[in-house]
N, C-alpha and C positions, 0 to 999 in steps of 0.2 A: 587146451590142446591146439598145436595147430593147423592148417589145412591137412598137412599129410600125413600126419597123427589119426587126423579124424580118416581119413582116406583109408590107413595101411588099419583101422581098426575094423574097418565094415570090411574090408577084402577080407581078413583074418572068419569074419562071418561066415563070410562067401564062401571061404576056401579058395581063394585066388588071389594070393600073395605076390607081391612084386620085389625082386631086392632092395634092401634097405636103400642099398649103395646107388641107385639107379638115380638117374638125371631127373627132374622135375620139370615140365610132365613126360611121366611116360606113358604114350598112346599105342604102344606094341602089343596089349592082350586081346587074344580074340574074344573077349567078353567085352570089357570094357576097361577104356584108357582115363588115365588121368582127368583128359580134359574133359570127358562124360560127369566123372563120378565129381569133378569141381560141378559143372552147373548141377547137379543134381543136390549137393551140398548147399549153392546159393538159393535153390527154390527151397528145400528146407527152413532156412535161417531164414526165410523171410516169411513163412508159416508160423514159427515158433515165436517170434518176434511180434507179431500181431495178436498170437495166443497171449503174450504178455504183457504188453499194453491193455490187450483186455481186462485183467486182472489188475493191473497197474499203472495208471495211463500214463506216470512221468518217472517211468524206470529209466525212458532213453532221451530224456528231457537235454535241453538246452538251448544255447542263445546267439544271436548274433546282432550288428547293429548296422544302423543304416546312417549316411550319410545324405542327410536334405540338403535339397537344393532348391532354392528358391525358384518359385513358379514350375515344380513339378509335381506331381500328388502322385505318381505310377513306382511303384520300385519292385525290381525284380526279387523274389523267394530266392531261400538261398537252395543251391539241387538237390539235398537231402529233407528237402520240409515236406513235412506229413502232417501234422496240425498245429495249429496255433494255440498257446496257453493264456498268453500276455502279450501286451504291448505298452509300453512306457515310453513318454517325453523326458528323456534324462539329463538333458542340459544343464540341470539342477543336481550335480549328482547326489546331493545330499536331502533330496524331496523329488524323487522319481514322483511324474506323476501316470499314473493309468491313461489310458488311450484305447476308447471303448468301441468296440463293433457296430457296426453301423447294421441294423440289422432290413433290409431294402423292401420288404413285404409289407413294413410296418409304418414305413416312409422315414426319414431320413433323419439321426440321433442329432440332435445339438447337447453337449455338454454341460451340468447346468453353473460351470464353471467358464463358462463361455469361450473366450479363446486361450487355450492350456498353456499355463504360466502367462496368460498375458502376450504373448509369444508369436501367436498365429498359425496357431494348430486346433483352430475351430474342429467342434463335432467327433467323430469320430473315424472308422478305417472299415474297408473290408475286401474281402478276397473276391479277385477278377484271374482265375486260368492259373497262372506262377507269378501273380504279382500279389499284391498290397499296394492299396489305392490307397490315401486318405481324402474323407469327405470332401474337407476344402483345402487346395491345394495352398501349401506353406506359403510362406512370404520370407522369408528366412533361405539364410547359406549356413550350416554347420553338421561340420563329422563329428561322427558318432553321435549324433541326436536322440535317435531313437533305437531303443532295445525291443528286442523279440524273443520273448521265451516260449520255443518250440519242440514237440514231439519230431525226433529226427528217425528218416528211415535208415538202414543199414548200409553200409556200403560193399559189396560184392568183395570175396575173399580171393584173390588169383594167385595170391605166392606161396608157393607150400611152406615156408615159413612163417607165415602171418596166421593171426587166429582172427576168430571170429567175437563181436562185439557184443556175444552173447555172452549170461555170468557161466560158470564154470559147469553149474550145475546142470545146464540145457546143452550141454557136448553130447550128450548121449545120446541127447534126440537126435542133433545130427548124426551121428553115425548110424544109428537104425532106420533115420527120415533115409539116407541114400542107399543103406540095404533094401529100402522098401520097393524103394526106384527101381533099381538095378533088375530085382524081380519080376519088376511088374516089364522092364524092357526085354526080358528074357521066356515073361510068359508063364513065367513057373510061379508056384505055390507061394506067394508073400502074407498067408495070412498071420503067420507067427511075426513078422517082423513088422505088420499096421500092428498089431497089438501091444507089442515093446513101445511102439512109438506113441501108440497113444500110453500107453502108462508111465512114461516119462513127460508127458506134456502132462497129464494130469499134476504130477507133482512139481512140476514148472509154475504150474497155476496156483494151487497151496501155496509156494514159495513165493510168488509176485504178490499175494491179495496177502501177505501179512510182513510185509518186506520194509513198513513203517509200522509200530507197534507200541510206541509209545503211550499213545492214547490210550485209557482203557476200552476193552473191547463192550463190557456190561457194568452197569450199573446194579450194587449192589446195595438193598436196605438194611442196615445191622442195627435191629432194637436193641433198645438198649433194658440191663434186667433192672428191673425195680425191686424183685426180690418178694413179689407178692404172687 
């Protein structure tokens, strides 16, 4: 669905419908205008989105790479990072190697590969604010050196054409997540529509925690008959 899909279907709720035909956004009801019911739509999605990660922590998974420069160890996150999965020295692209966290309580990782690939990517990395530090800083110049496989947050929906980066099946949450709002800005009665929303987040959850299934789930003993 997209932004104003989700928009014209919680109004249908509401009973405060706008013309189809009308410009985007439109801020003209005395209830609430477009550009309400969008933020209300992006604090949703970013509820929902965390509910699923919960459940699945590399639903919204992916990657980006970094360019080293010799004699710096500081590089900026990319603006949508939420946590780190991996980090690889890939300059090998055909023997990625791991690049492990440096964990700082415990005092400071060396690698027992000592400097990665030979290379000069002693030890390991770890998170300072929106950066990525590594232990010891490079000695090396090359792009794309290093990959990062990261849990990304959402990026805010503004064009009533655009949808949201959630799967198909958590639309519904947003549209009841912004009835709930709207509600709750108006004062009146939302317990019917916290309740929708939570029973669509429930089956969001179901849906995320089996979303890989390959594996079997148990383990099963089948004796075998002897016939005695």
């Amino acid at each position: 669905m997209t932004l104003i899909e989700v928009i014209d279907a919680a109004r249908d709720i509401l009973n405060e419908p706008l013309s189809t035909a009308r410009s985007f956004p439109d801020n003209s009801s005395a209830f609430w205008g477009d550009s309400t019911m969008t933020r209300y739509h992006n604090l949703v999605q970013t509820e929902v989105a965390q509910e699923i990660v919960q459940s699945f922590e590399d639903h919204f998974l992916t990657d980006t790479t970094f360019d080293i420069s010799g004699n710096q160890s500081r590089y900026a996150l990319p603006v949508d990072f939420n946590k780190v999965r991996r980090v690889e020295d890939i300059r090998n692209a055909n023997s990625p190697v791991e690049i492990f966290p440096v964990r700082l309580n415990e005092g400071r990782y060396r690698s027992p590969l000592g400097s990665i690939s030979g290379l000069g990517l002693q030890g390991g990395y770890h998170l300072e604010g929106d950066s990525i530090v590594f232990d010891s800083t490079p000695t090396f110049t090359t792009n794309s050196a290093v990959r990062m496989l990261y849990i990304k947050t959402l990026a805010d929906v503004t064009a009533g054409s655009d949808s949201s980066e959630l799967p198909l099946v958590a639309h519904r949450a947003l549209v009841w997540g912004i009835v709930k709002y709207c509600q709750l800005q108006q004062q009146a009665d939302n317990i019917f529509a916290a309740q929708e929303f939570e029973k669509h987040i429930s089956n969001i959850r179901k849906q995320a925690e089996n979303r890989q299934i390959q594996t079997p789930r148990r383990v099963y003993i089948k004796r075998r008959y002897t016939g005695l």
